[in-house]
C-alpha positions as CSV (number, residue, x, y, z in Angstrom):
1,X,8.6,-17.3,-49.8
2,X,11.3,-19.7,-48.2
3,X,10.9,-19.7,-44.7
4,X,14.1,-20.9,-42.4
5,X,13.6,-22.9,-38.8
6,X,15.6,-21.5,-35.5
7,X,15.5,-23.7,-32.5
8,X,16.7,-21.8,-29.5
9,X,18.5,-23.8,-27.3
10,X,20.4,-22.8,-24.4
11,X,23.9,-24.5,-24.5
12,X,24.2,-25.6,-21.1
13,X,20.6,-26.7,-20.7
14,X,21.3,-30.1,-21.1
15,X,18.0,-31.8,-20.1
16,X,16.5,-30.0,-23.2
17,X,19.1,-31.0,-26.0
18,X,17.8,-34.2,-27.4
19,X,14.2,-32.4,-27.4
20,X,16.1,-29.6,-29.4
21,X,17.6,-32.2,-32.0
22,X,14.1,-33.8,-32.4
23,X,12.6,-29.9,-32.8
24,X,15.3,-29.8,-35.7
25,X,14.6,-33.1,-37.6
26,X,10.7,-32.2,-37.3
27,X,11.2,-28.5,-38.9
28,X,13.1,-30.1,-41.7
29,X,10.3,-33.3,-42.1
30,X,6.8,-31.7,-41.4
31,X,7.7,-28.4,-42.5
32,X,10.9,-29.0,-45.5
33,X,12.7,-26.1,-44.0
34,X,16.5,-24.9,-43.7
35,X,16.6,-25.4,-40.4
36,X,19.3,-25.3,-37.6
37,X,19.9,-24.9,-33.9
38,X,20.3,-21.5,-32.6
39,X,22.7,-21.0,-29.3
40,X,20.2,-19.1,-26.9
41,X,22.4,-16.2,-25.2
42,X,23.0,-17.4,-21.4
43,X,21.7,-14.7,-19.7
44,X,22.6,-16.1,-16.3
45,X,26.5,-15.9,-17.3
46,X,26.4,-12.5,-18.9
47,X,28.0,-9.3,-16.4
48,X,25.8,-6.9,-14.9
49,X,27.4,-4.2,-16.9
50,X,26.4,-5.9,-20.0
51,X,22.8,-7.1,-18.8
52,X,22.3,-3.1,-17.7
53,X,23.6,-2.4,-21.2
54,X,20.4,-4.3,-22.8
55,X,17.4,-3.1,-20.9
56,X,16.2,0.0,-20.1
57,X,13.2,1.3,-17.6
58,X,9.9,2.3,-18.7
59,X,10.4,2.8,-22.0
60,X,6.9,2.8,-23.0
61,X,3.3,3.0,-21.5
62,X,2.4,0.6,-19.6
63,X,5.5,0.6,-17.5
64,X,6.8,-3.1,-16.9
65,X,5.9,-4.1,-13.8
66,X,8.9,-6.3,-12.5
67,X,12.2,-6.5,-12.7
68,X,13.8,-8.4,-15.9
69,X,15.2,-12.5,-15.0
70,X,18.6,-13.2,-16.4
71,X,16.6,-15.6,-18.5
72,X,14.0,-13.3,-20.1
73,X,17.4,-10.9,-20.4
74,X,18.8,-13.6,-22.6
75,X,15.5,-14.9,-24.5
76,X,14.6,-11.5,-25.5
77,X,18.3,-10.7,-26.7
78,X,18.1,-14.5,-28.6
79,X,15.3,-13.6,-30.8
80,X,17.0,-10.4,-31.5
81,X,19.6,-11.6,-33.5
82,X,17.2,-14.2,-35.4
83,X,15.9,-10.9,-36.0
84,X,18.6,-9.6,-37.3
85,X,20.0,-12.8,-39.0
86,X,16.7,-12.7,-41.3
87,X,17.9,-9.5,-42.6
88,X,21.3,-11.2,-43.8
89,X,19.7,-14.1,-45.0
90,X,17.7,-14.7,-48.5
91,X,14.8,-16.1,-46.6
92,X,11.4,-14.2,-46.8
93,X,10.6,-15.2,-42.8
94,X,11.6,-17.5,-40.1
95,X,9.9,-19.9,-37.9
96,X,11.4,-19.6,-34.3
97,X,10.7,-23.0,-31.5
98,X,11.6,-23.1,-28.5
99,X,13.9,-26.0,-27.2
100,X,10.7,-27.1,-24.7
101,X,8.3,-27.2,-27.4
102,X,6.6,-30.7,-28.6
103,X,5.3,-30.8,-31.8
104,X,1.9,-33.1,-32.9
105,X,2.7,-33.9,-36.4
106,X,-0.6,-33.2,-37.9
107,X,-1.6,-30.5,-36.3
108,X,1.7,-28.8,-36.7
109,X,1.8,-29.5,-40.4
110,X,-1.4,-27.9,-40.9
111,X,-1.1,-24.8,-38.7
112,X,2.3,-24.7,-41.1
113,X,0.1,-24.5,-44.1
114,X,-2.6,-22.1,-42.6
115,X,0.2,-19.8,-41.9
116,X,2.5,-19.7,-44.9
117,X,0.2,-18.0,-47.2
118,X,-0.6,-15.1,-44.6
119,X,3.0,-14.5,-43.1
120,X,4.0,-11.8,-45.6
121,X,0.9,-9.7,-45.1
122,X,0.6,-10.5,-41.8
123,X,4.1,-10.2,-40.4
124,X,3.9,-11.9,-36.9
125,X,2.3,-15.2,-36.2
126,X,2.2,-17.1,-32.5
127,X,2.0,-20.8,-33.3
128,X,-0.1,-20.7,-29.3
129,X,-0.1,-23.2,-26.9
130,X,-3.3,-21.6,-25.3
131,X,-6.6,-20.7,-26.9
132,X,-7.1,-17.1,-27.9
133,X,-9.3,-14.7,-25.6
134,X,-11.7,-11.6,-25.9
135,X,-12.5,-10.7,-29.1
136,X,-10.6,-11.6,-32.5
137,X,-10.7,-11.1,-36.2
138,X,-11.3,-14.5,-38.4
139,X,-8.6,-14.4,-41.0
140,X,-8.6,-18.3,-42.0
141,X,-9.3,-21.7,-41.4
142,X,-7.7,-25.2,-42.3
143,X,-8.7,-28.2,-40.9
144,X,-9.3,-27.8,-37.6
145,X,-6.9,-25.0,-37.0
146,X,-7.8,-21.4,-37.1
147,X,-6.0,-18.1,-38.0
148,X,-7.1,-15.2,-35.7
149,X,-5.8,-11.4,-34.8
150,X,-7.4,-10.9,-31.4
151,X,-7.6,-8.0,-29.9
152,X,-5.2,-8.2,-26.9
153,X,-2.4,-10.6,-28.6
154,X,-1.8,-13.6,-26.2
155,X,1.5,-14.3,-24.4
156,X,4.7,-16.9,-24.7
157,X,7.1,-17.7,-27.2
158,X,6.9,-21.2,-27.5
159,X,6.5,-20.7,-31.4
160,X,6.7,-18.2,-34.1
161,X,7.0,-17.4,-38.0
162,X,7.9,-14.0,-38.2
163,X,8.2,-12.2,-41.6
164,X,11.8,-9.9,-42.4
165,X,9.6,-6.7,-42.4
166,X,8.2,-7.4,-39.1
167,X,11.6,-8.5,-37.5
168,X,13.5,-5.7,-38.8
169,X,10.6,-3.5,-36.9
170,X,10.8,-5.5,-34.2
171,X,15.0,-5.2,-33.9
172,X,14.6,-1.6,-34.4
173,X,12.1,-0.7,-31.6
174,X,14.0,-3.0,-29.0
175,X,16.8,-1.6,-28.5
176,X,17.3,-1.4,-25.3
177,X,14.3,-3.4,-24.0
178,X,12.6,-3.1,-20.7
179,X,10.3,-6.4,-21.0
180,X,9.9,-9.8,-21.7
181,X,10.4,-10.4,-25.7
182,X,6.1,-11.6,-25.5
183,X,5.2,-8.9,-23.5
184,X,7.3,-6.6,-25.9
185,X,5.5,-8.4,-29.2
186,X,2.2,-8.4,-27.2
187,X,2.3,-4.0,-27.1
188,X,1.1,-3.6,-30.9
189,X,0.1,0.0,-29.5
190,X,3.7,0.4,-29.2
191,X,5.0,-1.4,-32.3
192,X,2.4,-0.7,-35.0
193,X,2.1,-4.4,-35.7
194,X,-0.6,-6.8,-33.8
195,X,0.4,-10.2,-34.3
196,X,-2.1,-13.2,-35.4
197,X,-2.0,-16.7,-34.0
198,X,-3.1,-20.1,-34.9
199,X,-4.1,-22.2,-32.2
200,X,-5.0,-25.2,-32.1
201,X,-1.1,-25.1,-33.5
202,X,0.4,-28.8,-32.5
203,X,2.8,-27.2,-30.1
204,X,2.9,-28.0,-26.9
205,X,5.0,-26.7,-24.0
206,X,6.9,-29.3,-21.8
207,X,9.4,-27.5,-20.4
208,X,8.2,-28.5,-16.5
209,X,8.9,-32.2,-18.1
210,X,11.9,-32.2,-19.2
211,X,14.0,-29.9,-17.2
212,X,16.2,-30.9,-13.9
213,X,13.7,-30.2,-10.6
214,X,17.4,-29.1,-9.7
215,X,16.9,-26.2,-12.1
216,X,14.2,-24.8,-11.1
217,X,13.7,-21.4,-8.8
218,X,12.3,-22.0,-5.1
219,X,8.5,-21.0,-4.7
220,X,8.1,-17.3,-3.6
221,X,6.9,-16.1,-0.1
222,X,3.5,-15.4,-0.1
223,X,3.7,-11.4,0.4
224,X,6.2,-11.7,-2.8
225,X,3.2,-13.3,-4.4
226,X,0.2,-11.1,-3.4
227,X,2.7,-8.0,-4.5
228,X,3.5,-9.9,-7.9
229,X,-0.3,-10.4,-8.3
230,X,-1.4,-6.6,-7.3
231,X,1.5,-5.0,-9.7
232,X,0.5,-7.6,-12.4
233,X,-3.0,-7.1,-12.1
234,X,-2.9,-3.5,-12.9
235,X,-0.6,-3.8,-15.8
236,X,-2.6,-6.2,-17.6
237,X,-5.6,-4.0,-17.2
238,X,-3.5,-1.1,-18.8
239,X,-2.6,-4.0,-21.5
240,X,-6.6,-4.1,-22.2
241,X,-7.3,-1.1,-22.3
242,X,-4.3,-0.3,-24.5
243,X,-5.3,-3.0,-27.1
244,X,-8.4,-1.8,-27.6
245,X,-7.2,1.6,-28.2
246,X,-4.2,0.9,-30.9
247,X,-4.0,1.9,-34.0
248,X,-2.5,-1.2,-35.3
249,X,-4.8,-3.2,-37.9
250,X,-7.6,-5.0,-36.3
251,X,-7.1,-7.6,-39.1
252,X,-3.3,-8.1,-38.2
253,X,0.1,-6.5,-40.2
254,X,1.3,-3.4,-39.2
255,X,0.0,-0.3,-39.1
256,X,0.0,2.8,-41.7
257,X,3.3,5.2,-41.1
258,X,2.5,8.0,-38.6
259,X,-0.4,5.7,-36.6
260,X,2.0,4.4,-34.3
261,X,3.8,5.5,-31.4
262,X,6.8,3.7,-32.3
């Protein structure tokens, strides 16, 4: 199966573009792929017509919890249309990096080859930056990196190979979209497909490194806090309890036609 690298890199994020350009030369020298930079959209220049356009409310169970960041607007809306370049291109899957990623050489290279032979069946795997938790289903080992469906499918999108079954799933079930593109790929009770993960998988996420302090949002008040953590504490006990419940494969890929609310 060929397999084509995406980096995502936002245009005007200019502290991240020489990590982007040493994300691309790494794709194509630990991994041999086609790969090439992708222009993240700019949420934080699109209208509010056309952010409104792109998300809806509630459009499944649990309900998202908080409103959707210009930024998460345009990440989710970025890995859309990798999504749908897949289904243009000849390749079998792509692997999708962030632009604040860092890559270990070794361990990337082997998480690479622990998750080539799987992606087809598979469909969706999270090259983490954090170790899995709660229960999970063994599917491989190489080296010191292991292959793993848990239960409750972790968060972030620092890296992905995703298959061009599972993307053109994916594309058709988020659109509009009402969170996060993780949290979205994290609701396999939604989407019929849980996704595996490798961890360790030689990324690493230095974003709070490399970007301008300038950059970054001003520290909430501390009643904006306690509400964030009551709201967010509920609707990852609804995420539990919903992954324990879904009919998607315990063993990862998607599940049968007609076991899925999707």
């Amino acid at each position: 199966m060929e397999i084509h690298a995406f980096v995502l890199h936002l245009v005007r994020a200019s502290a991240r573009r020489e990590n982007a350009q040493a994300l691309l030369a790494d794709a194509r020298d630990i991994g041999g792929f086609r790969a090439e930079i992708w222009p993240a959209v700019d949420g934080g220049s699109m209208s509010s017509t056309d952010l409104s356009s792109s998300v809806g409310a509630a459009l499944f169970e649990p309900g998202y919890p908080f409103p959707l960041k210009a930024g998460e607007i345009g990440c989710t809306l970025s890995h859309r249309q990798i999504w749908a370049e897949l289904q243009r291109r000849d390749a079998g899957a792509a692997l999708i990096l962030a632009d604040d990623a860092e890559i270990d050489p070794d361990t990337f290279h082997a998480a690479l080859s622990l998750a080539r032979p799987h992606i087809e069946r598979l469909g969706y795997i999270q090259f983490q930056t954090n170790a899995p938790k709660g229960p999970s289903h063994l599917v491989d080992t190489f080296r010191d990196c292991r292959l793993v469906v848990p239960q409750q499918a972790g968060l972030r999108a620092t890296g992905q190979m995703v298959s061009r079954a599972a993307a053109a799933r994916l594309l058709a079930l988020s659109d509009p979209f009402d969170r996060p593109v993780d949290a979205f790929v994290q609701s396999h009770w939604h989407t019929g497909l849980r996704p595996a993960m490798i961890y360790p998988s030689g990324l690493a996420d230095i974003g709070p490194e490399i970007d301008d302090p300038a950059a970054r949002p001003g520290d909430p008040s501390w009643t904006e806090k306690l509400v964030r953590e009551f709201h967010g504490a509920r609707y990852r006990t609804a995420v539990s309890r919903l992954s324990r419940r879904s009919a998607a494969p315990a063993n990862g890929g998607f599940a049968a036609d007609g076991d899925w609310a999707g």
